[in-house]
C-alpha positions, -999 to +999 in steps of 0.1 A: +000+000+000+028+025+008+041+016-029+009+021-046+010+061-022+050+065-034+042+058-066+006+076-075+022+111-051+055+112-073+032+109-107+009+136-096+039+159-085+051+160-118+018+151-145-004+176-126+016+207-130+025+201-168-010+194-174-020+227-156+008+246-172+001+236-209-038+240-200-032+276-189-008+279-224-038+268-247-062+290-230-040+318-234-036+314-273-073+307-278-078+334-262-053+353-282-069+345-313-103+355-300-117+316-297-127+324-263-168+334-258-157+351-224-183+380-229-208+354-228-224+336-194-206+309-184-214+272-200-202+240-182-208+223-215-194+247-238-153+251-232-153+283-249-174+299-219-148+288-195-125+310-172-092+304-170-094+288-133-121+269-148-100+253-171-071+244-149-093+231-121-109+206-146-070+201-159-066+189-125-096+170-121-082+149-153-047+148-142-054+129-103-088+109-120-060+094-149-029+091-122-053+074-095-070+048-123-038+045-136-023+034-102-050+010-098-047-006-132-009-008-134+017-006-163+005-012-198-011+000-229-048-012-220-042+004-188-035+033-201-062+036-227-089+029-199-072+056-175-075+081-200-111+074-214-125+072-177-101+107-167-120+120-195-154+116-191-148+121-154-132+153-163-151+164-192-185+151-192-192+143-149-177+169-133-191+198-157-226+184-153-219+181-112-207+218-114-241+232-138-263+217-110-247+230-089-251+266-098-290+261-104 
């Protein structure tokens, strides 16, 4: 069990902040090129309505739901596929949806 907490707090000390850095760099040049609907009200399902906070916090969100499945399931390729699908739709679809009812 110590292992498994080595290994999955060393991943997310270095995945997390790259994720979070290169999030905040594509928000920036989206926003640069005027991608970004910031003048309109805030969308949880439309990623062009997002803030910048937003965006990293869900960047985060995917980063620890991948490294944690990714503990669980071990080394390999399948492993890897299935960490990032589930990340993603925990990221993406879940925890937008949680967040919308939320604000209601």
């Amino acid at each position: 069990m110590l292992e498994f907490a080595y290994g999955l707090l060393t991943r997310c000390v270095v995945i997390v902040p790259l994720l979070m850095i290169v999030t905040a760099a594509t928000w920036a040049t989206l926003r640069k090129f005027g991608l970004m609907r910031l003048s309109e009200p805030f969308n949880a399902g439309d990623m062009r309505t997002w803030t910048l906070g937003y965006a990293m916090g869900d960047a985060a969100i995917f980063g620890f739901a991948f490294l944690a499945i990714a503990s669980i399931l071990g080394e390999g390729q399948l492993a890897v596929a299935a960490s990032t699908g589930a990340a993603a739709f925990i990221a993406i679809g879940a925890a937008p949806l949680f967040l919308a009812r939320l604000q209601k």
